[in-house]
C-alpha positions in Angstrom: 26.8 6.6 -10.2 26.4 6.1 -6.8 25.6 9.6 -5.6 23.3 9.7 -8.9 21.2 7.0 -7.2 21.4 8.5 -3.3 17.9 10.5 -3.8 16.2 7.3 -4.6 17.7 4.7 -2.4 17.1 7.5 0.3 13.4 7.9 -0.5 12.7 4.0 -1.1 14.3 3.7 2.4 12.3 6.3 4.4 8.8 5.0 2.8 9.7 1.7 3.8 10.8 1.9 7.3 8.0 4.2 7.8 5.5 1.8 5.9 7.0 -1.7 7.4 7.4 0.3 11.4 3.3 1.2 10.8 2.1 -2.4 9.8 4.5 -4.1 12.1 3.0 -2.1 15.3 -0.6 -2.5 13.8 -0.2 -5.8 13.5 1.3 -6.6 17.0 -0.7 -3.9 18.8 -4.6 -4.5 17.4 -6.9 -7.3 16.7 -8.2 -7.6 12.8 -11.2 -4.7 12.9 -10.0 -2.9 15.4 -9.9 0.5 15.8 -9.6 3.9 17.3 -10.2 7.8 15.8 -7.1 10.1 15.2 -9.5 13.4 14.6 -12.9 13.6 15.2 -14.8 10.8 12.9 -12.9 11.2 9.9 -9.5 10.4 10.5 -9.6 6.6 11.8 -6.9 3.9 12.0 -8.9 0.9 11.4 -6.7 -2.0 11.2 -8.3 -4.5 7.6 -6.2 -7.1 5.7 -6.6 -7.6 2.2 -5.1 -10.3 -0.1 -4.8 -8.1 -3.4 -4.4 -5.2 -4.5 -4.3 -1.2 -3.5 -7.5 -0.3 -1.4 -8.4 -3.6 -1.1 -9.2 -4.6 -4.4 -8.5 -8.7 -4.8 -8.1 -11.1 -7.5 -10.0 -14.2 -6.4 -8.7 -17.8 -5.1 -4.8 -18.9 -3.8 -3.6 -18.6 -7.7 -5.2 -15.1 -8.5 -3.1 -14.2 -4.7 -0.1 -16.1 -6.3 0.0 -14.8 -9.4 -1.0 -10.9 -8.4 2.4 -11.2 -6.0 4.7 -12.5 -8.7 3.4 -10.0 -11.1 4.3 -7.0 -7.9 8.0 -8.9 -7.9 8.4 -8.7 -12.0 6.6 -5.1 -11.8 9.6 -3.9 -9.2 12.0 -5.4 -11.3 11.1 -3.3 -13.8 10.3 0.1 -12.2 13.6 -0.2 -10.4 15.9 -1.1 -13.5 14.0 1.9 -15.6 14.7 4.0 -12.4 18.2 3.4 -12.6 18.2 4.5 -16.4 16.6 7.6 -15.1 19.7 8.4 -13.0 22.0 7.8 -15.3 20.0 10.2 -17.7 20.1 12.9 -15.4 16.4 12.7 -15.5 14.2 15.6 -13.9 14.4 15.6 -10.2 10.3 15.1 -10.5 10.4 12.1 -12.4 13.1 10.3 -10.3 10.9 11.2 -7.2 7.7 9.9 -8.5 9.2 6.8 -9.9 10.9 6.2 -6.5 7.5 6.6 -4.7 5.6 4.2 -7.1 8.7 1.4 -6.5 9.2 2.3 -2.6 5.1 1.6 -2.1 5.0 -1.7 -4.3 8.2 -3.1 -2.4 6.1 -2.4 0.7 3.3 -4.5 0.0 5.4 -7.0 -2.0 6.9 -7.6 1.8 3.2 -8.3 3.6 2.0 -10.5 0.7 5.7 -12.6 0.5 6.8 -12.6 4.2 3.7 -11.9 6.8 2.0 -14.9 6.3 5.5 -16.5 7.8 6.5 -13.7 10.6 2.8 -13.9 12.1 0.2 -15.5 13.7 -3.5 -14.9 12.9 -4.6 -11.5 13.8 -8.0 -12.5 14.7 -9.6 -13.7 17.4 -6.5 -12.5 19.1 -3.5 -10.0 18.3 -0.6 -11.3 16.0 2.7 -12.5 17.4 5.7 -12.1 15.4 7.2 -15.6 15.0 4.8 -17.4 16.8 6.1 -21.3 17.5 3.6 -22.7 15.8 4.9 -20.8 12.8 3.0 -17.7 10.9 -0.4 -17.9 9.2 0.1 -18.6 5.8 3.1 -20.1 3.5 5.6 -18.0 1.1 3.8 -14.8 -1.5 0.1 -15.9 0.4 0.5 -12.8 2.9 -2.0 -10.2 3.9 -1.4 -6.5 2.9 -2.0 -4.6 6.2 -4.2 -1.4 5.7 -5.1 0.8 8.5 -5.2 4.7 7.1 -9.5 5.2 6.8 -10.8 8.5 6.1 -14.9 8.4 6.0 -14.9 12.4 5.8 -18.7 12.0 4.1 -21.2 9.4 5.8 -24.8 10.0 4.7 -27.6 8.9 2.1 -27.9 9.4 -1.3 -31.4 11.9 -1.8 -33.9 10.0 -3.0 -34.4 11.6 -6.0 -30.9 10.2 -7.0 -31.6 7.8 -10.2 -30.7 4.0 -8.8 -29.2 4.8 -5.3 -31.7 6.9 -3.8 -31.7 6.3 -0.2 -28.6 3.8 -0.5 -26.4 5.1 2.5 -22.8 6.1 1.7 -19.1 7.1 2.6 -16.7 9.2 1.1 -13.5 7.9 1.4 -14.1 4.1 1.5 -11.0 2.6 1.1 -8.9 1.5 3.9 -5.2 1.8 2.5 -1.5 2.2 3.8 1.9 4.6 3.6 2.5 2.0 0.7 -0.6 2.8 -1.4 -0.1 6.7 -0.3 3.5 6.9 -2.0 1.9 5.0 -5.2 -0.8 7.3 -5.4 1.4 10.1 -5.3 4.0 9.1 -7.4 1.6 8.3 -9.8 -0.6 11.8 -9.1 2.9 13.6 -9.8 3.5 11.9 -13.2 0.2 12.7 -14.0 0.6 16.6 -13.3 3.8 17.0 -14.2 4.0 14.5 -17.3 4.2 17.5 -20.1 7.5 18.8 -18.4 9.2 15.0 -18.2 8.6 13.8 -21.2 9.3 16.7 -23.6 10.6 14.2 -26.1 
């Protein structure tokens, strides 16, 4: 069984390290806002915090943030026990991967929202410190997901013969995210693609 589950463990691993080694040098390296261009004007790390969801998206208020990060905990829970059914299925090699993605990426923001409000110190006015002595920012699941991927590859206005935003400037692509919301994306873009060939039955 063990060598059934290698492919997964290997690919939760290598998202996480990757993930957790990104935020953890954001966090220590740049203030809150901060940034600096990879190419040109449309590949940016542009270090954000958020206290929800992928991209940023939030549900309001200490018990919305409570509440979204024990649902994450439950939602792992689940994606990894109905991974481990997959393996013992001898599911397609797609689905396995895809599945893994989904769970490696929510594990990784599980870890900012449980643990970073404990390891650091404020990231703004100043850059974090991990373990500061007066102790981290926030108390247990009321962490801030670190995003820093930004990719503004359109930055205009809307013509103004455009019905309700004419004139209203605009970017194209808004969200600020992380390696954590890119392997949930994924997975989630190959079970979309593939789904006819994995679920036959």
């Amino acid at each position: 069984m063990l060598s059934l589950l290698k492919r997964p463990i290997v690919i939760v691993a290598l998202v996480l390290i990757v993930d957790q080694a990104l935020k953890i040098w954001v966090k220590t390296n740049m203030m809150l806002g901060e940034e600096f261009n990879i190419i040109g004007d449309w590949f940016i790390i542009h270090f954000i915090e958020n206290n929800g969801m992928a991209f940023g998206m939030e549900l309001a208020g200490k018990f919305g943030k409570v509440l979204l990060s024990v649902f994450r905990i439950v939602a792992v829970f689940g994606i990894g026990y109905y991974l481990y059914q997959l393996t013992k299925k001898k599911a397609p090699t797609g689905l396995i991967v895809s599945i893994s993605l989904v769970l490696a990426g929510a594990l990784g923001n599980i870890i900012d929202s449980a643990f970073y409000g404990l390891l650091f110190s404020d990231s703004y006015p100043q850059v974090a410190t991990f373990l500061p002595e007066g102790g981290g920012y926030a108390s247990f699941l009321h962490g801030k997901v670190v995003d820093m991927f930004y990719f503004p590859l359109v930055d205009g206005y809307f013509p103004d013969w455009v019905p309700f935003w004419g004139g209203d400037h605009f970017v194209f692509f808004r969200p600020v995210f992380n390696v954590a919301d890119s392997a949930i994306s994924i997975g989630i873009g190959i079970l979309l693609i593939f789904q006819r060939n994995y679920f036959k039955d």
